[in-house]
DSSP file (Angstrom, degrees, kcal/mol; ACC not computed):
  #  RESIDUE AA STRUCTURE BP1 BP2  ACC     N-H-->O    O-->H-N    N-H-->O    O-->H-N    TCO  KAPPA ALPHA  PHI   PSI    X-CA   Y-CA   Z-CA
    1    1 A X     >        0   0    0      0, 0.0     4,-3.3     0, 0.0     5,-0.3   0.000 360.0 360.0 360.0 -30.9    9.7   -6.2    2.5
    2    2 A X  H  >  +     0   0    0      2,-0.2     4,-1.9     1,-0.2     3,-0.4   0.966 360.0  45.3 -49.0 -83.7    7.2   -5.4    5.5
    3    3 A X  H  > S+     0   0    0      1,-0.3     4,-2.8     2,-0.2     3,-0.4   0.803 116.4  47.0 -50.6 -39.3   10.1   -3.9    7.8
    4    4 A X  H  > S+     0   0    0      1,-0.2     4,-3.1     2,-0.2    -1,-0.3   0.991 113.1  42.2 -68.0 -49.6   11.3   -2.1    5.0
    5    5 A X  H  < S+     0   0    0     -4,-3.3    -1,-0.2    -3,-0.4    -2,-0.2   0.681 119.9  49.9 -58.9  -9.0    8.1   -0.6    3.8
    6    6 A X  H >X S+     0   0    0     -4,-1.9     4,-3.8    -3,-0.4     3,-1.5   0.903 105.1  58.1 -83.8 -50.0    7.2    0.1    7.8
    7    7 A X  H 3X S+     0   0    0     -4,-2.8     4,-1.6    -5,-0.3    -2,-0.2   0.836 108.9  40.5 -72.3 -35.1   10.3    1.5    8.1
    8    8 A X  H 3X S+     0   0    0     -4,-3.1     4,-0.8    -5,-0.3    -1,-0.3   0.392 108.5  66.6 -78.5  11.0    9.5    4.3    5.2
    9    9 A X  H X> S+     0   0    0     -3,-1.5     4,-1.3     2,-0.2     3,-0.9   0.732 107.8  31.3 -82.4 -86.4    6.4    4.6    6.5
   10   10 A X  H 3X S+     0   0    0     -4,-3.8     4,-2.3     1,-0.2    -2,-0.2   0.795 114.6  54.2 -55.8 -22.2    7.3    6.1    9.7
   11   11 A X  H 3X S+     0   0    0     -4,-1.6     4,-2.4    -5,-0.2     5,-0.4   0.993 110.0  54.2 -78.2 -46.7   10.4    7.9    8.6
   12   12 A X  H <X S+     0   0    0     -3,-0.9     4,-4.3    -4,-0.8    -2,-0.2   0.959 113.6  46.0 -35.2 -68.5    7.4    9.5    5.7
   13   13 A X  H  X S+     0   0    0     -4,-1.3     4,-1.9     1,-0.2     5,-0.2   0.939 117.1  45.1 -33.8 -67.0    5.2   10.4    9.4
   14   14 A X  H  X S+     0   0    0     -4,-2.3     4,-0.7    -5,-0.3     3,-0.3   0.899 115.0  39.0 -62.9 -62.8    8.3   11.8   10.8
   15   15 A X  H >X S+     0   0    0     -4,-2.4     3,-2.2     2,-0.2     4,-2.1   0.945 118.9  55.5 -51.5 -48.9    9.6   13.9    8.0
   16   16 A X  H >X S+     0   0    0     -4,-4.3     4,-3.0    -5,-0.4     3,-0.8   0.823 110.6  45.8 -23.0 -67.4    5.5   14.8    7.4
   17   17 A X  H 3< S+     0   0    0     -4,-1.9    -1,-0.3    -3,-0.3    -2,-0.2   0.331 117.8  42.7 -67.3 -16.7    5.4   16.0   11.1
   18   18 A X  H << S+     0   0    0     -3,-2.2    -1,-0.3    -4,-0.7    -2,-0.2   0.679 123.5  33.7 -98.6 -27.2    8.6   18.0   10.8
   19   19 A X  H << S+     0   0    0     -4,-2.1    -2,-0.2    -3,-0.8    -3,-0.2   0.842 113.8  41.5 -78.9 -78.6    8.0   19.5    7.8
   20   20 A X    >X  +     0   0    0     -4,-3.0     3,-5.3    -5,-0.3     4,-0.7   0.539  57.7 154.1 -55.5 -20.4    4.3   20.3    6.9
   21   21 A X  T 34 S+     0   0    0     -5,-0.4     4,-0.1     1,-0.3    -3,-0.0   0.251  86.4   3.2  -9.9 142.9    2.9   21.7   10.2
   22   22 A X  T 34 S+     0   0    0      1,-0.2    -1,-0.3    18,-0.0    18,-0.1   0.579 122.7  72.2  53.3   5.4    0.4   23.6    8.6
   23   23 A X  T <4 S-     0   0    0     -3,-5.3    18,-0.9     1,-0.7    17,-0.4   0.695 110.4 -10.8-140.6 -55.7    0.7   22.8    5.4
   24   24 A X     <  -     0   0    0     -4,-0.7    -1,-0.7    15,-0.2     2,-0.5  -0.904  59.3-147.7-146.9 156.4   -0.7   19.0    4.9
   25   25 A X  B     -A   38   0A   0     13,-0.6    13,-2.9    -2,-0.3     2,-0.2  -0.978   8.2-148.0-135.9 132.5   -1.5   16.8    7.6
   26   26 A X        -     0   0    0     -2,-0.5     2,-0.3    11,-0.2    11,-0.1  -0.623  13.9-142.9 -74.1 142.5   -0.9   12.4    7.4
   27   27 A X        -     0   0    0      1,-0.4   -14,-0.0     9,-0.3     0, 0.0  -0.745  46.1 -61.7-100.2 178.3   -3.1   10.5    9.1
   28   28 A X        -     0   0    0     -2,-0.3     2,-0.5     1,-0.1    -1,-0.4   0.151  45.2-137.5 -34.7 162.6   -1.8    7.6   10.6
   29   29 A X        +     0   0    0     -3,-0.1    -1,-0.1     1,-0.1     3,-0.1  -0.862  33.0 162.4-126.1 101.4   -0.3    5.0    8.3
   30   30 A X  S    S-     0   0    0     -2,-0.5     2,-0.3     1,-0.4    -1,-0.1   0.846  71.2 -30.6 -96.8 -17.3   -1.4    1.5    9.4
   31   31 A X  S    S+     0   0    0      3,-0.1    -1,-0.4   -25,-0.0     2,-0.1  -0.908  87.3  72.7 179.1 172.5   -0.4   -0.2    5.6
   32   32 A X  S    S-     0   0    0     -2,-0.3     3,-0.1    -3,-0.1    -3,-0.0  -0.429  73.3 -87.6 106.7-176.1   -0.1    0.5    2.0
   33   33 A X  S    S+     0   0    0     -2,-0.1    44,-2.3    44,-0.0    45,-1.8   0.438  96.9  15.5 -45.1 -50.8    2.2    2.3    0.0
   34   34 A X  E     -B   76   0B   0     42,-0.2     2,-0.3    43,-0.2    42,-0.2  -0.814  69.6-133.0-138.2 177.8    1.0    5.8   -0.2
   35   35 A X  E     -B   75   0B   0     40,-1.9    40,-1.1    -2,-0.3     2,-0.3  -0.967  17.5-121.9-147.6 140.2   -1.5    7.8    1.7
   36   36 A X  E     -B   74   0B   0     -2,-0.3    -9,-0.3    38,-0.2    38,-0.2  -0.768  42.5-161.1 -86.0 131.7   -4.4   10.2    1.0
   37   37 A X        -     0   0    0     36,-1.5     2,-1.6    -2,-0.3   -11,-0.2  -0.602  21.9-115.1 -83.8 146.2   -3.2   13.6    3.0
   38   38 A X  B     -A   25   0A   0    -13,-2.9   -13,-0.6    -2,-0.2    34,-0.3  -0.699  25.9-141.9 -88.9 103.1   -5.3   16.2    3.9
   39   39 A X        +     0   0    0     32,-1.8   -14,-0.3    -2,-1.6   -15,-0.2  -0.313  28.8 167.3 -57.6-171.5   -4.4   19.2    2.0
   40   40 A X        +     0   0    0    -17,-0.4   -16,-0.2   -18,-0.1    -1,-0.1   0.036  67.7  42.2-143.4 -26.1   -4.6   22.7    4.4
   41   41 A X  S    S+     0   0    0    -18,-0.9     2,-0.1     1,-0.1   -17,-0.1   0.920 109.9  44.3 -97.5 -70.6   -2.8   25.9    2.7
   42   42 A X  S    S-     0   0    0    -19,-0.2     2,-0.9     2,-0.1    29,-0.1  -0.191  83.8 -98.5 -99.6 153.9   -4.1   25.4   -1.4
   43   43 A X    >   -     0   0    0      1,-0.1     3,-2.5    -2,-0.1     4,-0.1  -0.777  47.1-126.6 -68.8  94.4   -6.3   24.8   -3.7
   44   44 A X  T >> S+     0   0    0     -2,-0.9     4,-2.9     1,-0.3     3,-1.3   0.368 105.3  55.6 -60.4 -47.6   -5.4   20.9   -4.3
   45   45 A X  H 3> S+     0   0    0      1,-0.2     4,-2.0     2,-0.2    -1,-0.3   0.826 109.1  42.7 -29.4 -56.9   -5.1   21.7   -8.4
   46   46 A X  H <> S+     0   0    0     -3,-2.5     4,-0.8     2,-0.2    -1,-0.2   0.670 115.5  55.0 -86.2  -7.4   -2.6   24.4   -8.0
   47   47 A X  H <> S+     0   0    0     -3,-1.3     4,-2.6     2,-0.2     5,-0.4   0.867 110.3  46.1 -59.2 -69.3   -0.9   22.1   -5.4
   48   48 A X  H  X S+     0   0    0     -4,-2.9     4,-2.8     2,-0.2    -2,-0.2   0.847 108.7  50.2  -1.6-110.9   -0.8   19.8   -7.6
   49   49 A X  H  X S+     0   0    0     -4,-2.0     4,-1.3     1,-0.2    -1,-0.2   0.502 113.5  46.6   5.3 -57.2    0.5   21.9  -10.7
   50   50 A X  H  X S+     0   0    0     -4,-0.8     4,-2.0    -3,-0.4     6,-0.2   0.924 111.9  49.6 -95.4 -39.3    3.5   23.4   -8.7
   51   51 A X  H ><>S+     0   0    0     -4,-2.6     3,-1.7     1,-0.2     5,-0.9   0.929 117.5  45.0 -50.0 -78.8    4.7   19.7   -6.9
   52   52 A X  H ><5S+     0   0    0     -4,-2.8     3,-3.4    -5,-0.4    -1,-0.2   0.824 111.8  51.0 -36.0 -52.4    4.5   18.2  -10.6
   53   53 A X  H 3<5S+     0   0    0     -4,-1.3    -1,-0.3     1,-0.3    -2,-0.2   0.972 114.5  43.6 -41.6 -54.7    6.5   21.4  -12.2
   54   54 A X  T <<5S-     0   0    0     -4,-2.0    -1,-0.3    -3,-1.7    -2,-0.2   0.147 126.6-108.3 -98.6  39.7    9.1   21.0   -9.7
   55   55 A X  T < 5 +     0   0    0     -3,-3.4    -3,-0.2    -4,-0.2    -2,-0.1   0.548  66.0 146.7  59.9  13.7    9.1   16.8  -10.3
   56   56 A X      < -     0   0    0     -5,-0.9     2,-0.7    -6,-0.2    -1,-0.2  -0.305  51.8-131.3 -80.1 174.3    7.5   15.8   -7.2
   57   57 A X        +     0   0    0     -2,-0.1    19,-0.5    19,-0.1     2,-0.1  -0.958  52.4 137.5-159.1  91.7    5.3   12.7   -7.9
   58   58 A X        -     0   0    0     -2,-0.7    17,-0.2    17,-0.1    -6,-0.2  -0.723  37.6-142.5-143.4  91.4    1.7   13.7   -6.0
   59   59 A X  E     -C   74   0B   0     15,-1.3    15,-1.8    -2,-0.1    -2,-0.0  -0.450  22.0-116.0 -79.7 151.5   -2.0   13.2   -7.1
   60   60 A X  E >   -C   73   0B   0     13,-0.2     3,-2.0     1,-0.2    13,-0.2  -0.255  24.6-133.8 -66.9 142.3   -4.9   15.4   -6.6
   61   61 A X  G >  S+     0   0    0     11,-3.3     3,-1.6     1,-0.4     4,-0.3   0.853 101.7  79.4 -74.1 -16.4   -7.2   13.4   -4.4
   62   62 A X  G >  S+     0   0    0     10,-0.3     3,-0.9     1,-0.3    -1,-0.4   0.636  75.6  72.4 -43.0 -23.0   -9.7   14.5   -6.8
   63   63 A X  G <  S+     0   0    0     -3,-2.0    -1,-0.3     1,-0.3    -2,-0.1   0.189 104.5  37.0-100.1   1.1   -8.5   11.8   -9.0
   64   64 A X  G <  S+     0   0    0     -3,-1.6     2,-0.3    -4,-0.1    -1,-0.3   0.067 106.4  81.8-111.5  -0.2  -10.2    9.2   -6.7
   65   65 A X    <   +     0   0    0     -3,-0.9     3,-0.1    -4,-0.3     4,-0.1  -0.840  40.4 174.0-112.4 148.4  -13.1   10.9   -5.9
   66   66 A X  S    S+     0   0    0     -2,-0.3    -1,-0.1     2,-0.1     2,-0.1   0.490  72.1  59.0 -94.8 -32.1  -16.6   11.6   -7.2
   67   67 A X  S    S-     0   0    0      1,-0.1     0, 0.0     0, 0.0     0, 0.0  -0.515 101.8 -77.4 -97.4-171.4  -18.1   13.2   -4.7
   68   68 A X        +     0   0    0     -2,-0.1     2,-0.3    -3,-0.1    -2,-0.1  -0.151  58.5 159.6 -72.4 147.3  -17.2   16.5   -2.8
   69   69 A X        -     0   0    0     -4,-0.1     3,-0.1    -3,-0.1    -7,-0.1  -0.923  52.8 -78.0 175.5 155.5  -14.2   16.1    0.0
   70   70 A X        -     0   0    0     -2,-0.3     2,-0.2     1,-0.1   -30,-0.0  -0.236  66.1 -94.7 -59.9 165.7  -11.7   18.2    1.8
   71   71 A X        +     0   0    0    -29,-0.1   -32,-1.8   -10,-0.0     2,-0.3  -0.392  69.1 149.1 -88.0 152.4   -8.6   19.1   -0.9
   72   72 A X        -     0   0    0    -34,-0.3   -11,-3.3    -2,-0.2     2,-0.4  -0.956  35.5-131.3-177.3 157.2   -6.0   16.4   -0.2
   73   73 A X  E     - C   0  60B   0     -2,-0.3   -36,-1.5   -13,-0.2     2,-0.8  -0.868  17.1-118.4-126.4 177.8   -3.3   14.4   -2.1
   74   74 A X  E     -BC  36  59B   0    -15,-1.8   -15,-1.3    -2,-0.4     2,-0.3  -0.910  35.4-163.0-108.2 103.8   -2.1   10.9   -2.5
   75   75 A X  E     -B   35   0B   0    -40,-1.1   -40,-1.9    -2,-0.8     2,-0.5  -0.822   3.9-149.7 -87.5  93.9    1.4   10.6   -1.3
   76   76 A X  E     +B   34   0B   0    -19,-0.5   -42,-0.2    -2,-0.3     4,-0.1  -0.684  28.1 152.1-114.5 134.9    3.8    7.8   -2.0
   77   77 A X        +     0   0    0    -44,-2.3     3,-0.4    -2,-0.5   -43,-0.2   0.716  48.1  84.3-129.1  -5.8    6.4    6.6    0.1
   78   78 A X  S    S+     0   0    0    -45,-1.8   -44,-0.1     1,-0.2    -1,-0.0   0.966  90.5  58.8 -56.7 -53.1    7.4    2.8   -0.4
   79   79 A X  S    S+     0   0    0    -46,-0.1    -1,-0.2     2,-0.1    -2,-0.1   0.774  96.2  83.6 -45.4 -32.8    9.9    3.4   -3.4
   80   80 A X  S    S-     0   0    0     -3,-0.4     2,-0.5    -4,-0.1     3,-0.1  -0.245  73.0-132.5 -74.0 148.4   12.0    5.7   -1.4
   81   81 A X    >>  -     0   0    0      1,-0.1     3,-3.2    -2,-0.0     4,-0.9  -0.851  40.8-104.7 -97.7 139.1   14.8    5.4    1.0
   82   82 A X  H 3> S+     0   0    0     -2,-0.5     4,-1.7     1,-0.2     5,-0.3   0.859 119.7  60.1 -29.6 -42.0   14.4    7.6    4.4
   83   83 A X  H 3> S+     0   0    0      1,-0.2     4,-1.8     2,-0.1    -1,-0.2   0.970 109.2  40.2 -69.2 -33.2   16.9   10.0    3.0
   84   84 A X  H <> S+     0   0    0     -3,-3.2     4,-2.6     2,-0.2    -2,-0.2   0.851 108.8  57.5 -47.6 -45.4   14.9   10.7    0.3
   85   85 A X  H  X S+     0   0    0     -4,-0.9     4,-2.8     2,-0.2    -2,-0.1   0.960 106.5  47.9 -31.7 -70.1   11.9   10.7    2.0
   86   86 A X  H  X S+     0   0    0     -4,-1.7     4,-1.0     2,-0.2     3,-0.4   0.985 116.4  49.6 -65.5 -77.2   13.2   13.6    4.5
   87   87 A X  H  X S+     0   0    0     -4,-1.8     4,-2.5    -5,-0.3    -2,-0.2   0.784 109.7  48.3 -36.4 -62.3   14.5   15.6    1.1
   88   88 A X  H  X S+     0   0    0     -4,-2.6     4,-5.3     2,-0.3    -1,-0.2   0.856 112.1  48.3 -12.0 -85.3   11.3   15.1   -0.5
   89   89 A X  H  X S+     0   0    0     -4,-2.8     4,-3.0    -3,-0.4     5,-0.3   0.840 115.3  49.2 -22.5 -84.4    9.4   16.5    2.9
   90   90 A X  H  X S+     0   0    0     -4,-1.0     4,-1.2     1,-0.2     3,-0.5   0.721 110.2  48.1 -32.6 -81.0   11.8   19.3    2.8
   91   91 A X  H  X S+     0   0    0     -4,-2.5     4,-2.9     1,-0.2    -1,-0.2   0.787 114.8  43.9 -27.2 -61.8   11.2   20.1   -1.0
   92   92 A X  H  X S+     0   0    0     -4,-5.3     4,-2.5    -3,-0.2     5,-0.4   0.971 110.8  50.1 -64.1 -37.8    7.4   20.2   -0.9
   93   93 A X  H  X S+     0   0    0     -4,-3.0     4,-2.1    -3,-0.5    -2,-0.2   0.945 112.1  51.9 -61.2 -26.9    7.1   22.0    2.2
   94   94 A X  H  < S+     0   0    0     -4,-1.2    -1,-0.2    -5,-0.3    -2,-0.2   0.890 114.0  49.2 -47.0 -60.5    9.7   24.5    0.1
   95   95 A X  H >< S+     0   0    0     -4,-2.9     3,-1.9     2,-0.2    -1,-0.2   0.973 111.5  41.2 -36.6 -91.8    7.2   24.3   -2.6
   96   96 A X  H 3< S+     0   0    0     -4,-2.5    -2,-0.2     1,-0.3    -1,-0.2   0.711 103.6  66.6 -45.4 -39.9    3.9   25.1   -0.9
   97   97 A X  T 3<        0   0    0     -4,-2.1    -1,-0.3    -5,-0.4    -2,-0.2   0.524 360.0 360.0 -51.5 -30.0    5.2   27.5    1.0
   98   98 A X    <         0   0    0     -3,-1.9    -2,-0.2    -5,-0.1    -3,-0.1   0.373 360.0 360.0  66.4 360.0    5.9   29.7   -2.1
């Protein structure tokens, strides 16, 4: 399960890094499942709001937080297979983008 979950880790980086330029930035992924992103274009709420409308599956990083922190979301990428992944990428940036 490691190589597989490694292996949708980086194809998640890669689609990120082709997709999002501007738009959310990953940080590294050294393990887990998901990852808290650094939001960059929106206000993390209305980010939020439009992913969930169009069935994308994202939380506000507010939803871990109490105190004050850059807008960001929590990002999951083990369930997927890399071609999803890369759709996904595709979809949000689609999204966000307006």
């Amino acid at each position: 399960m490691r190589k597989i979950y490694a292996a949708r880790a980086d194809a998640f980086a890669e689609a990120a890094h082709k997709h999002w330029q501007g738009l959310i930035e990953v940080p590294e992924i050294r393990a887990g499942m998901d990852i808290a992103c650094h939001l960059q274009v929106e206000n993390e709420q209305e980010a939020f709001a439009r992913l969930q409308a169009a069935g994308i599956d994202a939380l506000p990083l507010a939803s871990y937080c109490v105190e004050a922190r850059p807008p960001g979301l929590v990002m999951g990428f083990a369930p997927y297979e890399e071609r999803a992944i890369e759709d996904a990428a595709r979809a949000v940036a689609h999204i966000l983008r307006g």
